[in-house]
N, C-alpha and C positions, 0 to 999 in steps of 0.2 A: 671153508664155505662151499655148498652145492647150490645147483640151481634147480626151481621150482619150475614144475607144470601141471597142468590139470589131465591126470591118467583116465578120468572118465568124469561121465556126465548123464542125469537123470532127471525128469520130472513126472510128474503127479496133477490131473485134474480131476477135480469133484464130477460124476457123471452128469447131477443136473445141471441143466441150460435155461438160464434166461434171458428171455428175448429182451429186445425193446419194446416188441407189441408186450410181453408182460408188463413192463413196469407202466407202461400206459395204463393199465386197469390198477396202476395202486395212487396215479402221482398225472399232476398236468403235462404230460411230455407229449413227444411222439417220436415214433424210429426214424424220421426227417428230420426233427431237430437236433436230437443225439448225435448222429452220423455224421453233421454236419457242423458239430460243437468238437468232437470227437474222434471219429471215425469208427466209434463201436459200433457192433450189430448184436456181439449178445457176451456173459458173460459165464459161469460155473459159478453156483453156490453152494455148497457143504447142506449135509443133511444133519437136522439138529443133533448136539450130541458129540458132535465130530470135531478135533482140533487141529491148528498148526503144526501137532507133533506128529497127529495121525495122516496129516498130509504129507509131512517130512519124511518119515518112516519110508512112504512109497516111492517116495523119491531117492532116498540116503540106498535102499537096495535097489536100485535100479543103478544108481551113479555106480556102487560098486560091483556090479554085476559087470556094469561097461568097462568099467577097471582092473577086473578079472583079481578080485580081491574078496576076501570073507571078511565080516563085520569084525573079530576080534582083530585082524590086520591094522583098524585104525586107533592109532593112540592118543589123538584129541578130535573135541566139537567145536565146530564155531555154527551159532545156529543166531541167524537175519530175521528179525520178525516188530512188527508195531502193535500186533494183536496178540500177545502174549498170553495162554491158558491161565495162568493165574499172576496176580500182583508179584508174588514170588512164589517159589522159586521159578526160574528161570526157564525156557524151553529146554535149552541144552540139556540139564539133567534128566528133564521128562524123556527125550528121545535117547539119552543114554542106558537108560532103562530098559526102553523099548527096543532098542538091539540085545541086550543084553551086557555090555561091556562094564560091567563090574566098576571099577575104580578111575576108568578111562578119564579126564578130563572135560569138564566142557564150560562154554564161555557164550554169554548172550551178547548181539551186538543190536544195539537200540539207535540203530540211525535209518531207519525208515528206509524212502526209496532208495536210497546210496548204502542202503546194508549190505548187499552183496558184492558193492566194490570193495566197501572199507572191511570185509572178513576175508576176501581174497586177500588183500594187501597182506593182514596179521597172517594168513596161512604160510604166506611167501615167506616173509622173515622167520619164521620158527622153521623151514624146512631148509631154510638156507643158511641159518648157523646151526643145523644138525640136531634142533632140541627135538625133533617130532619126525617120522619116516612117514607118514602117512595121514594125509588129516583130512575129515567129513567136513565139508564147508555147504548148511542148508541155508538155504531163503524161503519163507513159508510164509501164508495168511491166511488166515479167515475173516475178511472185510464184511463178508453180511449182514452177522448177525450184530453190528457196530454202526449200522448205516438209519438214516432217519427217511423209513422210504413213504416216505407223501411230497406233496407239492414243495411244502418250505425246504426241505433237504434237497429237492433234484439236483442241483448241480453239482453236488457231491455223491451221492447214493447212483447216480447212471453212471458211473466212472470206476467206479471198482469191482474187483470181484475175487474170488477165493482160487488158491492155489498153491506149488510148490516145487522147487526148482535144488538139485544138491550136485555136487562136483569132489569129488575125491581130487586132492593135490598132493602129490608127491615129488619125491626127486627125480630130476632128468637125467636120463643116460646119456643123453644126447644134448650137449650145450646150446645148440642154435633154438633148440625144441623147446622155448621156457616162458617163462613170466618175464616180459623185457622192462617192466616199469609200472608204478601205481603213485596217482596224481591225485591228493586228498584236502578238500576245500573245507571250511565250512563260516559262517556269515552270523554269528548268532544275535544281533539286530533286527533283522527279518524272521525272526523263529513263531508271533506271533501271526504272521501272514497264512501260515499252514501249520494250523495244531487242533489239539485235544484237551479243551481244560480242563475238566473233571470226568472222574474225583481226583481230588488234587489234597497233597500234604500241605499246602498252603493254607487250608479249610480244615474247621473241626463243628464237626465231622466231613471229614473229608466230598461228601455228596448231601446235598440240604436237598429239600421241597423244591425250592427255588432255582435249584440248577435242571433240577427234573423240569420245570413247569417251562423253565426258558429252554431247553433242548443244550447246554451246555454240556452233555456227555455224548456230542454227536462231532464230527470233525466238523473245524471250519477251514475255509481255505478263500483267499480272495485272490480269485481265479484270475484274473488280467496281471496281478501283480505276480502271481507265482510263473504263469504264462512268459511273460518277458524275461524274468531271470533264468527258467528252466531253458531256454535260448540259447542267452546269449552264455549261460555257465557250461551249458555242455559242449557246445560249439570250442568255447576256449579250451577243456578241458581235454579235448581232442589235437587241436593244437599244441597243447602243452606237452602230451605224452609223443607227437611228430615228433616234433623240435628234440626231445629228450630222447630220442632214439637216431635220429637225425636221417631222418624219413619223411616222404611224401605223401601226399592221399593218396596218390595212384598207387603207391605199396600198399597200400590197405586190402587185403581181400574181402572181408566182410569186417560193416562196423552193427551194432548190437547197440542201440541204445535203450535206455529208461523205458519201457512201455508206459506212459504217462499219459498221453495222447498225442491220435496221428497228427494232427495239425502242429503241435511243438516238434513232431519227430521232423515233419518233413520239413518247417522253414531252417533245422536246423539243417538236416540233407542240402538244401538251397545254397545256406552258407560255405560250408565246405567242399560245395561242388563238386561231389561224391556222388558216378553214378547209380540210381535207384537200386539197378540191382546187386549191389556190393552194398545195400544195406536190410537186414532182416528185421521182418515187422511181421506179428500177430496180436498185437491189440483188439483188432476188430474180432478174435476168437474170444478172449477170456478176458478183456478190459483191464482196469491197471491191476495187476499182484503185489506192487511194491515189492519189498525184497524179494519176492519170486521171480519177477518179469525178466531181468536179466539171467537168470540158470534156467528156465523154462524159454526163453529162448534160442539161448548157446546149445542146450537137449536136442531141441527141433532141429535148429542148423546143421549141427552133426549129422544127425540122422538121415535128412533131407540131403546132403553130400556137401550143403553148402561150404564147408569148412575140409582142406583139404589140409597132409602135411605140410608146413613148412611156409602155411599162410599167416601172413599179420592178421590179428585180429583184435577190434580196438571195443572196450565193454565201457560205456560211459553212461553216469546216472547224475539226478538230481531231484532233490527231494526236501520234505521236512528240517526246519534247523537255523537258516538255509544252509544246508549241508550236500555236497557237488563233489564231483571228480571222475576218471580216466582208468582203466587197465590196458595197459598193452600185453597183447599175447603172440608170443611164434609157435602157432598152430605143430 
């Protein structure tokens, strides 16, 4: 058995910017109400044409750049994404492609904002009973051009936005230096609370008139109820991966959550009683990525110093499914 870490880390934003005052001139809002629902101010949207893998790509060489490693170096994909370029195949193989890596392996993981915990997790176990030396673990999306942006969608359409987040994990030379635990929930009773229903295999033809005409190919999400559980789930899930390590908040150097929104991030901050600045937030830059928001984070953190050797550091998501859970890392 070895143990896993992440040898480096990258992200990727779309250069355009959309404000709040933009989406005013498409939808009844305004940047007081957003901000205030939210804590966005603006977000990055892809230019037509452009996908999840083409976001990934600049993410996947940047993470191994940071990892002081060349593309044929990785022997599997795990690629995070809700916005998949096509029905199938998969991202994974589109960005297998787009490295170059011949034969390499790769694996789509379809669990929305908790994509990037639950492919860290699989990264850890294949590096830790020695089936893989090296593995691209991306979180990618293109939420734009998927969004219903007038009036009836706002509460959904001001919340998202495009991006991409990747992490090379390999093995540690150094034992203290690892993946110390991964805490994996999921609720699937509440799955219709935050989904997508069409087109759906449940329908023939998969996408009617009627699903067009009612907006049923737009996400729905019943915000107050997704709200309470994104709470109190990542709150526990925080807890759970302490206790499992048998550690304190105050060991925590920095915690990294869901970028979902600031109002969830911070009553959860409240519960935990974890000062502000041991926790990193950029929502207000690029609003939710879902599987991106957590490796577009952890990128920033590094970079910014936030994240030194030998720091705990705690990655916890919640999302779609209801599907939840926790990575502990020793930096």
């Amino acid at each position: 058995m070895y143990n896993a870490r992440i040898l480096g880390a990258g992200s990727y934003l779309p250069e355009k910017i959309v404000t709040n005052a933009d989406l005013e001139e498409l939808m009844d809002t305004s940047d007081e109400w957003i901000r205030q629902r939210t804590g966005i101010h603006e977000r990055r949207f892809v230019e037509p044409g452009v996908g999840p893998t083409d976001l990934g790509l600049q993410a996947a060489r940047r993470a191994l750049q940071s990892a002081g490693l060349a593309p044929e170096q990785i022997d599997f994909i795990i690629f995070a994404t809700l916005s998949p370029e096509y029905g199938f195949p998969g991202c994974g193989c589109l960005l297998q492609e787009k490295l170059g890596l011949d034969t390499v392996g790769a694996l789509d993981v379809r669990n929305q904002c908790t994509g990037f915990v639950y492919s860290l997790a699989i990264a850890d176990q294949f590096i830790r009973t020695g089936t893989y030396g090296h593995i691209l673990v991306v979180g990618a999306e293109v939420h734009s051009t998927g969004l219903e942006m007038n009036t009836r969608g706002r509460d959904v359409a001001v919340i998202f936005g495009d991006g991409a987040g990747a992490v090379v994990v390999g093995r540690s030379e150094n034992g203290d230096r690892r993946i110390l635990s991964s805490h994996l929930h999921a609720q699937g009773k509440y799955a219709r609370k935050l989904y997508l229903e069409a087109p759906s295999s449940l329908h023939y033809p998969r996408m009617t008139e009627k699903m067009l005409r009612e907006g049923r190919y737009y996400p729905y999400m019943d915000g107050r109820y997704v709200f309470k559980h994104a709470v109190d789930r990542m709150q526990n899930s925080v807890r759970e991966a302490l206790a499992e390590n048998h550690l304190e908040i105050e060991d925590v150097g920095l915690l990294i959550l869901h970028q979902a929104n600031l109002r969830i991030s911070e009553a959860v901050v409240r519960s935990l009683k974890i000062p502000p600045e041991r926790v990193f937030s950029n929502i207000q830059r690029y609003g939710n990525t879902t599987a991106a928001s957590i490796p577009i984070a952890l990128d920033e953190a590094v970079r910014e110093g936030r994240v030194q050797p030998g720091d705990v550091v705690v990655l916890a998501a919640f999302g779609s499914g209801f599907t939840w859970g926790a990575s502990m890392l020793r930096w």
